[in-house]
C-alpha positions as CSV (number, residue, x, y, z in Angstrom):
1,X,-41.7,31.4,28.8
2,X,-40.4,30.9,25.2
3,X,-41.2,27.6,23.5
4,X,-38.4,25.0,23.7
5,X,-36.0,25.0,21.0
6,X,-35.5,21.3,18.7
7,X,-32.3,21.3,17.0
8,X,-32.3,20.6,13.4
9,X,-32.0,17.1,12.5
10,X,-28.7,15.7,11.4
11,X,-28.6,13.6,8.3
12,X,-27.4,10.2,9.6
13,X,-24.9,8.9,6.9
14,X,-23.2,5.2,6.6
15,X,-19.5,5.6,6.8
16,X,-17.6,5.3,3.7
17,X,-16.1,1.6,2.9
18,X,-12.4,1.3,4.2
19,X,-10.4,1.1,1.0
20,X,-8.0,-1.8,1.2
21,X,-5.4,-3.1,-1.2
22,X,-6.6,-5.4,-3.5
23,X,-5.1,-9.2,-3.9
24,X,-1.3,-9.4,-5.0
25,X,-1.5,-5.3,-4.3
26,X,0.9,-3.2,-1.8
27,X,-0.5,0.5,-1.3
28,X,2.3,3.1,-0.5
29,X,-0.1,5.4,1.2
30,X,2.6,7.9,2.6
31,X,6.0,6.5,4.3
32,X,4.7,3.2,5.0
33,X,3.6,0.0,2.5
34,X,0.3,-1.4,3.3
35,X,0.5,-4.5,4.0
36,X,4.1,-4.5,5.0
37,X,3.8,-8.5,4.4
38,X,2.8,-10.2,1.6
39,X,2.3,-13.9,0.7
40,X,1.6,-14.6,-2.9
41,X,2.3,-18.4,-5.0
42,X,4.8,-18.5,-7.5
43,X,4.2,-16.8,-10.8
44,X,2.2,-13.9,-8.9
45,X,2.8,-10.2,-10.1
46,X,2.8,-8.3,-7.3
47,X,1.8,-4.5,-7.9
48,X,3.1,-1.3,-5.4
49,X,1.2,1.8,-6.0
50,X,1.6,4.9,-4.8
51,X,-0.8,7.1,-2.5
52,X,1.4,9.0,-1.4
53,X,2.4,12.8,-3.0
54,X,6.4,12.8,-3.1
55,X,8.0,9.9,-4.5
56,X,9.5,6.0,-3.2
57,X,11.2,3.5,-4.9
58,X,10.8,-0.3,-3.9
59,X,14.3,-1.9,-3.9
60,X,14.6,-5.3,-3.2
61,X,17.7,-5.8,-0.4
62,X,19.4,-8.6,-2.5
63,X,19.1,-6.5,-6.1
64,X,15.9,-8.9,-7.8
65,X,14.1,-6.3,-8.6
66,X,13.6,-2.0,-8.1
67,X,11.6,0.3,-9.2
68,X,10.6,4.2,-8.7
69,X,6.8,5.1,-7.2
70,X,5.8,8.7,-8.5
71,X,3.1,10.3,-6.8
72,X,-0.2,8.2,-8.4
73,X,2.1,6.0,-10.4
74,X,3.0,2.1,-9.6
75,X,5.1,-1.1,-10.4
76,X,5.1,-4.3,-10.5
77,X,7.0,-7.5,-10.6
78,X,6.3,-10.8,-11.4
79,X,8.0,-13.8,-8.9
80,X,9.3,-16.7,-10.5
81,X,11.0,-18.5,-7.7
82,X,10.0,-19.3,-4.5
83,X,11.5,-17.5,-1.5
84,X,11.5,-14.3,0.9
85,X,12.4,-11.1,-0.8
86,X,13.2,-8.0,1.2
87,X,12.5,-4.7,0.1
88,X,13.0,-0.9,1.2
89,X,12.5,2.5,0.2
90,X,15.9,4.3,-1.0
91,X,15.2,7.6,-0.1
92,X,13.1,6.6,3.3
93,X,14.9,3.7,4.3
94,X,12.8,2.9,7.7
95,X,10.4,1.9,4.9
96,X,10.3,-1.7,4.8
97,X,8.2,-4.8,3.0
98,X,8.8,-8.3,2.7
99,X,7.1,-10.4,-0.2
100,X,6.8,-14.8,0.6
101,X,6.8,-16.7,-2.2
102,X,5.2,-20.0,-2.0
């Protein structure tokens, strides 16, 4: 009878963190923004960026503010007045995001 056979050990390994947005940040990771929701105070800059490899613009739906994500790039915009801002994606319109404004 031939000896039993041990496997080779597999190297245990601690999952990666999860990369999350960081504060006043929206991540555009492919046709989505992420968090769709945002709540920042007044006087915040809020920043997209893009993760994503073929471009997205972020186009508010009552003309504040718009701007083109290229693959790697980002934008921001500052809020001055308190209020709920709407935004889309031109090209990928079931792309939505709403900014509150406290």
């Amino acid at each position: 009878t031939p000896p039993p056979v041990t496997p080779p050990a597999v190297p245990r390994t601690t999952p990666p963190e999860i990369a999350v947005p960081g504060p006043n940040e929206v991540w555009v990771p492919g046709r989505e923004f992420r968090p769709a929701v945002i709540t920042v105070p007044v006087g915040t800059e809020v920043t997209w960026i893009s993760k994503a490899g073929e471009s997205h613009t972020v186009t508010s739906d009552n003309g504040t503010f718009e701007g083109t994500l290229y693959p790697g790039g980002s934008f921001s915009y500052t809020f001055a007045e308190r209020g709920t801002f709407g935004y889309y994606c031109a090209p990928h319109p079931v792309m939505i995001g709403t900014v509150h404004v406290e």
